[in-house]
Z-matrix of the N, CA and C atoms (Angstrom, degrees):
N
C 1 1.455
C 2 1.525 1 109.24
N 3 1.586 2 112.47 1 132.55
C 4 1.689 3 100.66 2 165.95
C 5 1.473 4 96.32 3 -109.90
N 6 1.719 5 86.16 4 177.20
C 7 1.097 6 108.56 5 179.04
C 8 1.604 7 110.36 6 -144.06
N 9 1.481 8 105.74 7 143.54
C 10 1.161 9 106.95 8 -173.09
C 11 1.567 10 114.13 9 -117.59
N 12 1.171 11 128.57 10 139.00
C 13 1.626 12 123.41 11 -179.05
C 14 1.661 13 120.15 12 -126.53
N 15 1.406 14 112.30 13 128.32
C 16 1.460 15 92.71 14 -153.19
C 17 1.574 16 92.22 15 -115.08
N 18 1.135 17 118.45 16 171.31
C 19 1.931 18 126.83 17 174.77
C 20 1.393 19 108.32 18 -167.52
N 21 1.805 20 97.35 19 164.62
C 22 1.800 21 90.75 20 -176.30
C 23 1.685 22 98.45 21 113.99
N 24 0.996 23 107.10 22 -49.76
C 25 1.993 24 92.03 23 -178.89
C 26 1.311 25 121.65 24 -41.44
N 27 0.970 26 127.62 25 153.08
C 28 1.589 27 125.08 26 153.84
C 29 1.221 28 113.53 27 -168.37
N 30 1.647 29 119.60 28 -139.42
C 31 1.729 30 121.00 29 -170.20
C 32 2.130 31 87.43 30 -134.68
N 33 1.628 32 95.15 31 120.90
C 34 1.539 33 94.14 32 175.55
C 35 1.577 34 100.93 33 -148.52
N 36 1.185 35 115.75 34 146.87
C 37 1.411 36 126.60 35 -174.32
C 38 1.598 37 123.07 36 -65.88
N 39 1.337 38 116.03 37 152.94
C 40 1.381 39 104.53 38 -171.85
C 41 1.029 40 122.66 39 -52.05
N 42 1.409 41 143.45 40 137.94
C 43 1.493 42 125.64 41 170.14
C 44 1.719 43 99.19 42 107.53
N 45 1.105 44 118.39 43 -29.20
C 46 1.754 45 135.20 44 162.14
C 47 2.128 46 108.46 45 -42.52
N 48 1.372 47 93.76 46 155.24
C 49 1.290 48 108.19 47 146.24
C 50 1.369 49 129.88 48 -119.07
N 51 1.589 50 108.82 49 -171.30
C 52 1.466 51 98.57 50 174.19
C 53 1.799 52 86.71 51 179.85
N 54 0.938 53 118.99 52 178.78
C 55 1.605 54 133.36 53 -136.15
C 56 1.488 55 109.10 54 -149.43
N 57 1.131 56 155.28 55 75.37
C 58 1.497 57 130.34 56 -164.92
C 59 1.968 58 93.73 57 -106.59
N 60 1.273 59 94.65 58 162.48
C 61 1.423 60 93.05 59 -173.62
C 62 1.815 61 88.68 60 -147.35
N 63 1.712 62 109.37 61 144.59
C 64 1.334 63 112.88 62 167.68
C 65 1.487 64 113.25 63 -137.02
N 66 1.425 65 123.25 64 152.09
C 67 1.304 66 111.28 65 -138.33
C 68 2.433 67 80.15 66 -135.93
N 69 1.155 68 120.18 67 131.81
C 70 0.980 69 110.11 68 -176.88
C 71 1.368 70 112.48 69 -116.41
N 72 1.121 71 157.80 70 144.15
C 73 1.595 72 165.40 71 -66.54
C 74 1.545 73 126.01 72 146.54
N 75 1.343 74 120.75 73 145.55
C 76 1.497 75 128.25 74 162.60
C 77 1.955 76 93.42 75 79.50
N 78 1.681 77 97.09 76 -142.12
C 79 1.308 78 110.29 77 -134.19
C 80 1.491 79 88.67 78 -88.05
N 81 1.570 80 134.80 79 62.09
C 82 0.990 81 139.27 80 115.27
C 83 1.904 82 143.15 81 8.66
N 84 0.934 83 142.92 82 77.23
C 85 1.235 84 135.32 83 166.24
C 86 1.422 85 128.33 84 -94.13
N 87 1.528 86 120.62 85 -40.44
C 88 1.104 87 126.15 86 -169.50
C 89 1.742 88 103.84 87 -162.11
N 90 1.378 89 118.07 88 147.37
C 91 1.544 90 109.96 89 179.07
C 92 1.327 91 89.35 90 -125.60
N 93 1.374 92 110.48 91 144.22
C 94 1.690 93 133.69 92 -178.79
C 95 1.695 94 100.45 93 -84.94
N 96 1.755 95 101.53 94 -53.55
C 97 1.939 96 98.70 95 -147.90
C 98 1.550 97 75.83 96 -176.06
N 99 1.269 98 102.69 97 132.54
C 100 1.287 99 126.03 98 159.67
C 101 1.918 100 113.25 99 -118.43
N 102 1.430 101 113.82 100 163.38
C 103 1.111 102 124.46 101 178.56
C 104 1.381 103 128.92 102 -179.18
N 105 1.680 104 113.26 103 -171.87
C 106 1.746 105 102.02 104 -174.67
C 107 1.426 106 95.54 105 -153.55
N 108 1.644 107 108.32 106 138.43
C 109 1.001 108 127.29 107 -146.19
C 110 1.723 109 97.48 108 -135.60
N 111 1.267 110 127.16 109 146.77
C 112 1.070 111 123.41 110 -165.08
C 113 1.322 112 123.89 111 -150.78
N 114 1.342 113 132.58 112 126.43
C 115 1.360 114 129.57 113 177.91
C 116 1.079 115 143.12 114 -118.72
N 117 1.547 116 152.97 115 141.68
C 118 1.467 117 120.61 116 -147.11
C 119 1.697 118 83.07 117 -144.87
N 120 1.570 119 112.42 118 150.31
C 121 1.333 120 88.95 119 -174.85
C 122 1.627 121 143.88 120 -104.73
N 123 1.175 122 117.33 121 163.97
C 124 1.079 123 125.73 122 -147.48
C 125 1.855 124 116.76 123 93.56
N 126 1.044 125 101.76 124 -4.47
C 127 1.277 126 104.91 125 173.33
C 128 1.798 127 123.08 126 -119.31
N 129 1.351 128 105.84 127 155.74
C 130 1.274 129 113.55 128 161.91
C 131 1.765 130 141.13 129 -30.97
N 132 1.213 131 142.39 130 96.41
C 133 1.222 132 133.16 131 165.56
C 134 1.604 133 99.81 132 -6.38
N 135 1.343 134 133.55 133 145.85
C 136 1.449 135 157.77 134 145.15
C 137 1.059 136 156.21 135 -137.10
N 138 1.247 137 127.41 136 118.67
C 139 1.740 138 116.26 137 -162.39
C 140 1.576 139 112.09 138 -59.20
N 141 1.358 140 103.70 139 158.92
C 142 1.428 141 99.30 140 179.71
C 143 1.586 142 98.65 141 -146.60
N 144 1.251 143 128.89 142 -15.27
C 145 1.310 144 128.42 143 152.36
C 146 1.544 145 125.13 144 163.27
N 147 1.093 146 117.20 145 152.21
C 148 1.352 147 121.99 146 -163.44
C 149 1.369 148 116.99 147 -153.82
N 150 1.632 149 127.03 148 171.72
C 151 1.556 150 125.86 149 -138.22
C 152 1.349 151 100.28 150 -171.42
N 153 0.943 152 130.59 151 105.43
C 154 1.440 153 147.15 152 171.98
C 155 1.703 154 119.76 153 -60.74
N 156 1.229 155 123.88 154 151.47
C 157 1.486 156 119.09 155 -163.13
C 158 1.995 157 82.97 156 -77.38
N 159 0.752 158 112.40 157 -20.90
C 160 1.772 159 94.20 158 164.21
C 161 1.289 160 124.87 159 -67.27
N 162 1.072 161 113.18 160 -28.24
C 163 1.593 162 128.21 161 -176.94
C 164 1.712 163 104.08 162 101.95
N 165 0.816 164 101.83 163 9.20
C 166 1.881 165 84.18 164 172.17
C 167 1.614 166 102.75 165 -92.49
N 168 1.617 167 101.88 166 140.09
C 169 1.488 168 115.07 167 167.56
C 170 1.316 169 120.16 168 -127.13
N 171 1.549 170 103.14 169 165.12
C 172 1.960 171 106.03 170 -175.86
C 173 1.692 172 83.74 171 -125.67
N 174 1.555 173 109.35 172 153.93
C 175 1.311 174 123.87 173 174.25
C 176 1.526 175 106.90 174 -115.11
N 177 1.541 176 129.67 175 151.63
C 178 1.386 177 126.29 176 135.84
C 179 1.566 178 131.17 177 -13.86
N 180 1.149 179 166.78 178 -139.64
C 181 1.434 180 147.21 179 115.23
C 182 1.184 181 91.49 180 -119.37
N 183 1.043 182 120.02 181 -11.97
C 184 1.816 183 108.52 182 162.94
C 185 1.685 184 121.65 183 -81.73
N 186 1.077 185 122.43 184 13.83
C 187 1.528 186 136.21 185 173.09
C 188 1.470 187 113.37 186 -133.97
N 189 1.137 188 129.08 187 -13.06
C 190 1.562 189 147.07 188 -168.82
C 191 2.037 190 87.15 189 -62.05
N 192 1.047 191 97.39 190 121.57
C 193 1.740 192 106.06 191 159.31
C 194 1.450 193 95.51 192 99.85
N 195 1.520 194 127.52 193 -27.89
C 196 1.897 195 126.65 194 165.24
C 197 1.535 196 120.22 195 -115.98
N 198 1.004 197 109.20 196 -0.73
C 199 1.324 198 115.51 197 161.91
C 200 1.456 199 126.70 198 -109.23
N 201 1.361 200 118.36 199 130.51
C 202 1.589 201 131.14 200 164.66
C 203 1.584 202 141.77 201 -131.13
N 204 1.014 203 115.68 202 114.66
C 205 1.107 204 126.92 203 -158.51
C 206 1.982 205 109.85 204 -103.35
N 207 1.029 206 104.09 205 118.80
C 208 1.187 207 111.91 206 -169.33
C 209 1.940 208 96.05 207 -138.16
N 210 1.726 209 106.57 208 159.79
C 211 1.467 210 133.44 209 171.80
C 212 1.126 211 120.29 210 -108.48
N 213 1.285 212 126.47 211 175.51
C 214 1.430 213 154.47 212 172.37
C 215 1.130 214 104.24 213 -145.40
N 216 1.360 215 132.31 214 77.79
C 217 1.456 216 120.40 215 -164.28
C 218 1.776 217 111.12 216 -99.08
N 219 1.679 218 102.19 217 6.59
C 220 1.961 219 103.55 218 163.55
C 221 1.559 220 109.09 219 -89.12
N 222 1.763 221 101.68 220 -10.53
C 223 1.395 222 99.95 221 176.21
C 224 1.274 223 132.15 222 -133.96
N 225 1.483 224 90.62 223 35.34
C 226 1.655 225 113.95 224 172.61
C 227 2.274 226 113.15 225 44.98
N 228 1.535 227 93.83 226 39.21
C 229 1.430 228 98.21 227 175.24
C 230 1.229 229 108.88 228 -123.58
N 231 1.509 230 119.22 229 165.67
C 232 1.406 231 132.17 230 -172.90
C 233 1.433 232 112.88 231 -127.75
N 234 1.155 233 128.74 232 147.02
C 235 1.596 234 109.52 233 172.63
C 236 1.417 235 105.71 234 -136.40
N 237 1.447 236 121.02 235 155.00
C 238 1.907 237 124.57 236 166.27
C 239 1.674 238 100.98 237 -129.07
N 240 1.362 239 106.52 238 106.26
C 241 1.213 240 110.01 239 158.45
C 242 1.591 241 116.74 240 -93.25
N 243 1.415 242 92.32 241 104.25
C 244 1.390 243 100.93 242 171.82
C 245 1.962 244 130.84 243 -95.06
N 246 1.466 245 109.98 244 128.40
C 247 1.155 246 103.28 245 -165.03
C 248 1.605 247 99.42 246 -113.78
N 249 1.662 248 103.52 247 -173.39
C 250 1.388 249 97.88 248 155.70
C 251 1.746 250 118.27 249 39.31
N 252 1.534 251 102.16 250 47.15
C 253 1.688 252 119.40 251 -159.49
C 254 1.576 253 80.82 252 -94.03
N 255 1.961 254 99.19 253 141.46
C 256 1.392 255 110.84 254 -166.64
C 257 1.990 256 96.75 255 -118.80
N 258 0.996 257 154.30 256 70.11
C 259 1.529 258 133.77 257 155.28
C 260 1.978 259 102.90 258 54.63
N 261 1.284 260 114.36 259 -84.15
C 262 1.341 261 99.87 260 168.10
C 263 1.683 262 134.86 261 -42.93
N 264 1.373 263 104.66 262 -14.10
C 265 1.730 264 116.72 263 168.64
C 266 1.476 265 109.95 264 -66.15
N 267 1.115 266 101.33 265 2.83
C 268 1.685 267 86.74 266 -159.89
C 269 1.689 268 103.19 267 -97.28
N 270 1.576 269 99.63 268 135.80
C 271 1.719 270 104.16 269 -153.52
C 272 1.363 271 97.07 270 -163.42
N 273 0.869 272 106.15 271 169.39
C 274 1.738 273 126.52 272 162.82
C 275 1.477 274 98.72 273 -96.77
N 276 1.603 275 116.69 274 120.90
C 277 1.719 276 129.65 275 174.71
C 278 1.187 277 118.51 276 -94.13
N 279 1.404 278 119.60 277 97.36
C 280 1.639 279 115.21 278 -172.32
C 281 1.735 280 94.06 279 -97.63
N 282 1.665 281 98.45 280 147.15
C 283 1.402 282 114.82 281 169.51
C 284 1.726 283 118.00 282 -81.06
N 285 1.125 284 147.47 283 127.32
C 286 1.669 285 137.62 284 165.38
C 287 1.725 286 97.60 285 -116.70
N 288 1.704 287 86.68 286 137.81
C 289 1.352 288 97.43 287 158.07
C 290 1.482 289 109.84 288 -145.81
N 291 1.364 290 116.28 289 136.95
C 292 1.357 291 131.81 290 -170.62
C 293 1.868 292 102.68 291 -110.47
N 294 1.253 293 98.83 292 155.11
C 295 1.770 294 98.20 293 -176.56
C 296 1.228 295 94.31 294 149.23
N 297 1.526 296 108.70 295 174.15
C 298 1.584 297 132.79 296 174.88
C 299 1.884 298 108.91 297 -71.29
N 300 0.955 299 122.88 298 141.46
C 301 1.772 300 135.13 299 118.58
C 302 1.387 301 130.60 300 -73.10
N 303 1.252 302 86.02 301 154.01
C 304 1.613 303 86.53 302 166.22
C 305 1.548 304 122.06 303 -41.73
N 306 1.441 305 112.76 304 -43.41
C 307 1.507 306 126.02 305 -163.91
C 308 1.319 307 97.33 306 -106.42
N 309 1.599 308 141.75 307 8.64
C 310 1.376 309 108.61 308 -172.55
C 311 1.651 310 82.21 309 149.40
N 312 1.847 311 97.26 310 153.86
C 313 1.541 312 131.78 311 156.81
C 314 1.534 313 100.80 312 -34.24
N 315 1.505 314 124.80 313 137.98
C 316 1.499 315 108.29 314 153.25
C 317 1.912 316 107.02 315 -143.87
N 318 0.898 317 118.33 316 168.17
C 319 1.458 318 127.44 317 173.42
C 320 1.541 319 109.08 318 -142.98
N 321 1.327 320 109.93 319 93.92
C 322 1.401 321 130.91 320 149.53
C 323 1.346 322 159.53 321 -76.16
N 324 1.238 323 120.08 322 121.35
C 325 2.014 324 120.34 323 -152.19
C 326 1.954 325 91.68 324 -123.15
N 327 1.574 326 88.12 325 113.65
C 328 1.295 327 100.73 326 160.23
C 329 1.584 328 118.98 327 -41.12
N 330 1.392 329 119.56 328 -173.46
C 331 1.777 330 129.77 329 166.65
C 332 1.413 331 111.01 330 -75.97
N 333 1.325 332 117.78 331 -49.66
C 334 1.440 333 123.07 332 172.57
C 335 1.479 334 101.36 333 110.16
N 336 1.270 335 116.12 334 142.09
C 337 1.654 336 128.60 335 -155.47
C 338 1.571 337 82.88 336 -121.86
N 339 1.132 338 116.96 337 174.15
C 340 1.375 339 130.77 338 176.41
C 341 1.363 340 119.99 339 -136.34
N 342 0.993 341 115.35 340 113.16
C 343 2.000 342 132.11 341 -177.82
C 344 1.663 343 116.40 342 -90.77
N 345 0.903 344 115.87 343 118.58
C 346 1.776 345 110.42 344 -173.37
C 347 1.332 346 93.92 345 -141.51
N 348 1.793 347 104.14 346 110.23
C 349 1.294 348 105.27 347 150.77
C 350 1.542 349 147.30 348 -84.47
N 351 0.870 350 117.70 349 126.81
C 352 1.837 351 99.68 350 179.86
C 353 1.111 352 127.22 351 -100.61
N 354 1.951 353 136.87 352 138.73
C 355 0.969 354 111.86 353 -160.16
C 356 1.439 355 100.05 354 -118.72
């Protein structure tokens, strides 16, 4: 079983940054692609960007140019430095990480941190 633990949300003003970082755990073998996914409400779950254990990533095009997504892949972490945060950012930030276990394929969703912009 993994586990994923996420931090870094909070409440920051428009034009603000903020940093979220997720840290992944347990029966671990191999990570495919990690990422962060986001929801605001009344709306749909949505990708917002992600990064392959190669290092290639795809962005939202609505975060493309303030968002970055970078790994630690000896230490099974993910990070989104988010800049230039707009009022519409404001979401619940779930972490995913896809990859092997020991026992099997798995696809894992953090608790979800919460981002609130104000404008």
């Amino acid at each position: 079983q993994v586990q994923l633990v996420e931090s870094g949300g909070g409440l920051v003003q428009a034009g603000g940054s903020l940093r979220l970082s997720c840290a992944a755990s347990g029966r671990l073998f191999s990570i495919n692609a990690m990422g962060w996914y986001r929801q605001a409400p009344g709306k749909q779950r949505e990708l917002v960007a992600t990064i392959t254990s190669g290092g290639s990533t795809n962005y939202a095009d609505s975060v493309k140019g303030r968002f970055t997504i970078s790994s630690e892949n000896a230490k099974n972490k993910v990070h989104l430095q988010m800049n230039s945060l707009k009022p519409e950012d404001t979401a619940v930030y779930y972490c995913n990480v896809q990859g092997w276990s020991t026992l099997n394929l798995f696809d894992s969703w953090g608790q979800g941190t919460q981002v609130t912009v104000s404008s």
